[in-house]
C-alpha positions as CSV (number, residue, x, y, z in Angstrom):
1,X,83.9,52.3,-128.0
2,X,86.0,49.6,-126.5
3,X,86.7,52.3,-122.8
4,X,83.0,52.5,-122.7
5,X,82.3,48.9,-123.0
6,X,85.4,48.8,-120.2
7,X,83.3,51.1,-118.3
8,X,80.1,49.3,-118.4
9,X,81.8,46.1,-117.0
10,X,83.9,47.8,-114.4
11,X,81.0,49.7,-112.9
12,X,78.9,46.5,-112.0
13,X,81.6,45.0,-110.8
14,X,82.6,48.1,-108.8
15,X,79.4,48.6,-107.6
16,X,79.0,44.6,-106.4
17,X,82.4,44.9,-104.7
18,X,81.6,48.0,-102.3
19,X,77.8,47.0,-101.9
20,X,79.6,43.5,-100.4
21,X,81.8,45.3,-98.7
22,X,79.2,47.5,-97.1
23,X,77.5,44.5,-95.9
24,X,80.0,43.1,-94.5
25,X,80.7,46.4,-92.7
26,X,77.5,46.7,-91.3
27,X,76.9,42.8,-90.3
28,X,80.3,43.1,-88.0
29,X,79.2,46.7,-86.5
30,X,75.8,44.5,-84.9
31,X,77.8,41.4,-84.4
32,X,80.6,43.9,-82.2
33,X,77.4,45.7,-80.6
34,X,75.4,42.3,-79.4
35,X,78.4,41.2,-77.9
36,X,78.4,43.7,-75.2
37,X,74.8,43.9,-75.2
38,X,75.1,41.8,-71.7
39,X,71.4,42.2,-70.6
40,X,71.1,40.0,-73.2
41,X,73.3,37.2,-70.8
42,X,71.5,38.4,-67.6
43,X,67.9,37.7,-69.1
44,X,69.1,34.1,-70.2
45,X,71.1,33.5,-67.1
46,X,67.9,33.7,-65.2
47,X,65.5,31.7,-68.0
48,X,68.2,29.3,-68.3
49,X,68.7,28.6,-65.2
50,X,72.6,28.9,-65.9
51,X,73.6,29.0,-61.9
52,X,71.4,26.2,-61.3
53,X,72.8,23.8,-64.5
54,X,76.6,24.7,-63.5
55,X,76.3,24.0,-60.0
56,X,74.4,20.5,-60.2
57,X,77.1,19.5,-62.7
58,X,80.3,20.8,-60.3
59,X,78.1,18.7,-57.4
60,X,78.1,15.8,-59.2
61,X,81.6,15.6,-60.9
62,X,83.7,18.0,-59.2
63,X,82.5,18.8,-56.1
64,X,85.7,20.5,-55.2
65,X,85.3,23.2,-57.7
66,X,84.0,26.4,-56.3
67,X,80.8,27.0,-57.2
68,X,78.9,29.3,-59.0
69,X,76.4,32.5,-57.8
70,X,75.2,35.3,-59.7
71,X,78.3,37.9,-58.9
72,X,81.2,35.3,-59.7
73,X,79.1,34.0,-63.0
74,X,79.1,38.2,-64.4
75,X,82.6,38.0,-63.4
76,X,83.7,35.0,-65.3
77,X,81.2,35.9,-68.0
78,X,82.6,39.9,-67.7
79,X,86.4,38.5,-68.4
80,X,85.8,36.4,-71.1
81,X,84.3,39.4,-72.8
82,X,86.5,41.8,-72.0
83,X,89.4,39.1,-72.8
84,X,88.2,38.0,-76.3
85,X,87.4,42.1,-77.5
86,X,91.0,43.1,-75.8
87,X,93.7,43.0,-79.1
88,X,96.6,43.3,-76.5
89,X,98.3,39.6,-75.4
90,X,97.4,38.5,-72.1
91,X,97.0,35.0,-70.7
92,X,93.8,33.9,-70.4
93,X,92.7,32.7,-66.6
94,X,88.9,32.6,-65.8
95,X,88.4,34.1,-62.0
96,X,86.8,31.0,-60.4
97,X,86.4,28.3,-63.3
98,X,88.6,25.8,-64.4
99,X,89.6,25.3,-67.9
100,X,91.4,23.0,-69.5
101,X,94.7,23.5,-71.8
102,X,92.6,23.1,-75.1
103,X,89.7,25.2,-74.1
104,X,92.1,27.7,-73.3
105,X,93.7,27.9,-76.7
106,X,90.3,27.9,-78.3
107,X,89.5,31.5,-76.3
108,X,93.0,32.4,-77.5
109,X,91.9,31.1,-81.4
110,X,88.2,33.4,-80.6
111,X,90.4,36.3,-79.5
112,X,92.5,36.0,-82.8
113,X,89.3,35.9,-84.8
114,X,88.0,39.1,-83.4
115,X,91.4,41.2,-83.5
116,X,91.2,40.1,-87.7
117,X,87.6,41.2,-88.3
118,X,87.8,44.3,-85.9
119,X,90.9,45.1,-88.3
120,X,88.7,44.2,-91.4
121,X,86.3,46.4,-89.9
122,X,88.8,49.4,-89.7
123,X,90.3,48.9,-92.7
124,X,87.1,48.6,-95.0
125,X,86.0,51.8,-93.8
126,X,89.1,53.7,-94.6
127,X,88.8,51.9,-98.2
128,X,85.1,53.4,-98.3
129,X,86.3,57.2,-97.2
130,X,89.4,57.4,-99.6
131,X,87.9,55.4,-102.9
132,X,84.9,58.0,-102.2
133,X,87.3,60.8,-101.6
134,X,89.2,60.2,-104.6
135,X,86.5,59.3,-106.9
136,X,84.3,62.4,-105.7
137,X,81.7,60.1,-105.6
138,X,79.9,58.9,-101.9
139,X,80.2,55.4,-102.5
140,X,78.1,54.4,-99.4
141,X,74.7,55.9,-101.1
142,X,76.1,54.4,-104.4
143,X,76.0,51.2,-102.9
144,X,72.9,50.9,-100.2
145,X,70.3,49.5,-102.3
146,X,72.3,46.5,-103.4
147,X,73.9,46.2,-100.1
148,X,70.2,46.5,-98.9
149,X,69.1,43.6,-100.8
150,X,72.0,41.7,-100.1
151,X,71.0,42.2,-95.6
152,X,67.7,41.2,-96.2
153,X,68.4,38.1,-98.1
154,X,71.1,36.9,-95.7
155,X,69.1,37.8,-92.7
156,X,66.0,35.9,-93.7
157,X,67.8,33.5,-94.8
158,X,69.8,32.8,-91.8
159,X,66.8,33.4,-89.4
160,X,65.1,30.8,-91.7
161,X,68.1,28.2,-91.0
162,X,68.4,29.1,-87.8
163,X,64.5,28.5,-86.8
164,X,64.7,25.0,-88.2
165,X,68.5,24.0,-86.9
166,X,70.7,26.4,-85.5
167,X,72.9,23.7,-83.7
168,X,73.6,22.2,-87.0
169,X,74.7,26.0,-88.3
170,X,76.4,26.7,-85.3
171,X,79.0,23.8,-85.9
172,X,79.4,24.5,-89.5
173,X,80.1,28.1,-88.4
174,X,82.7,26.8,-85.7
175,X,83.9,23.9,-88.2
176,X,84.7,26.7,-91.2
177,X,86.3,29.2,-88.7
178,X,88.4,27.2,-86.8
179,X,90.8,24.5,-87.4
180,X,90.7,22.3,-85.0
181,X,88.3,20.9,-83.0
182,X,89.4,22.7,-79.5
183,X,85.9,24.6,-79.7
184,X,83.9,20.9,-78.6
185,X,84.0,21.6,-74.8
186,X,83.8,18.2,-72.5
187,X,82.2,20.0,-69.4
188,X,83.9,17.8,-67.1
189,X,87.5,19.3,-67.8
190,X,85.6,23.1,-69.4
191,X,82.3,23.5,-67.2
192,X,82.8,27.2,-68.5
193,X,80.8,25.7,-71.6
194,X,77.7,25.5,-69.1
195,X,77.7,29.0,-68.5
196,X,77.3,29.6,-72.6
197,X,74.8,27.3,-73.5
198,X,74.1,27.4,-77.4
199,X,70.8,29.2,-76.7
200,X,72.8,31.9,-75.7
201,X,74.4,32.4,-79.3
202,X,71.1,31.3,-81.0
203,X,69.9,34.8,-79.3
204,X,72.9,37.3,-80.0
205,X,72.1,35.8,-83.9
206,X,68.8,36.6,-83.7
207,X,69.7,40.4,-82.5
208,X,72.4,40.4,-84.9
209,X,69.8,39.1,-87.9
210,X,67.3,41.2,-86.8
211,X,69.4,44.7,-87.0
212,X,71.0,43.5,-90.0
213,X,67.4,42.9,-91.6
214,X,66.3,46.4,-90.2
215,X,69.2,48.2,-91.6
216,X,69.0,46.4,-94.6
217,X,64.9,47.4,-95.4
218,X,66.5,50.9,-94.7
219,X,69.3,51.2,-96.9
220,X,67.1,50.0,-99.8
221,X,64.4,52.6,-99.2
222,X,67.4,55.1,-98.8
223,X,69.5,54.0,-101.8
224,X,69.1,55.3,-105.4
């Protein structure tokens, strides 16, 4: 009596664990795939006028910085990229824009952030295929409905939040991830701030929201 009331507590809890687990999966898989979704930079370089915003500032309080035209701002844009998704250690040096010492160390703290969720990433899916394997039980279908509810709570949720003040959630997200305060760019010192304004990040959320909400409808019409 006592192993089956055992078995009737571990279950849930089992079940909660992987369905978390499964969400979290699938939230990074669209976060990794809007980041190199760059059409998604081209279409608000040109609506936000990005070349146009960095080069009046440079004008007016560095005019000796080179400034900026659409192949050396996917260049810039290209590396930082390509630097921050790279888990190998390299020193960071934009092409053509200056950066200052502490915007520096915060690419260095974004690159560090990455490498430890794309290893997350890894690692949570091996956990899936061998507690599945050694279970004999597909733990992915066991888990989709919850883990479907679970997407389309946070995704509404968040789009909600985001709607009505997505600066605000944009520093609390920067304030509980990093540790310091390197991620406040001064453009004077960082104009490489001006050529990722926060719309940009309010629209790779959106994307990331959106798929996370479509997946999630799916897994909870696919799950038993």
């Amino acid at each position: 009596m006592k192993a089956v009331n055992n078995l009737k507590i571990i279950l849930p809890l089992t079940k909660a664990f992987f369905s978390l687990l499964l969400t979290f999966i699938t939230i990074l898989f669209f976060t990794k795939i809007t980041m190199n979704l760059k059409p998604i930079y081209y279409y608000d370089a040109l609506n936000l006028n990005i070349i146009e915003e960095y080069n009046l500032h440079i004008e007016k309080y560095t005019p000796d910085t080179e400034y900026l035209n659409s192949i050396s701002l996917k260049t810039n844009y290209n590396y930082i990229i390509n630097y921050i998704q790279n888990p190998r250690k390299e020193v960071f040096k934009l092409p053509t824009i200056p950066f200052s010492l502490n915007g520096k160390r915060h690419f260095e703290d974004v690159k560090n952030t990455i490498t430890y969720s794309e290893y997350i990433f890894i690692s949570s899916i091996i956990l899936f295929i061998l507690v599945s394997l050694i279970s004999k039980k597909n733990y992915v279908l066991f888990c989709l409905k919850s883990s479907g509810k679970q997407l389309i709570i946070i995704s509404i949720f968040s789009l909600f939040i985001s709607f009505f003040g997505f600066s605000e959630l944009f520093d609390s997200f920067h304030k509980i991830i990093f540790k310091n305060d390197y991620w406040i760019f001064d453009p004077q010192y960082d104009p490489v701030i001006l050529i990722l304004p926060e719309n940009y990040f309010m629209h790779c959320a959106a994307v990331i929201l959106f798929f996370s909400l479509l997946a999630g409808i799916l897994f909870y019409i696919k799950g038993k």
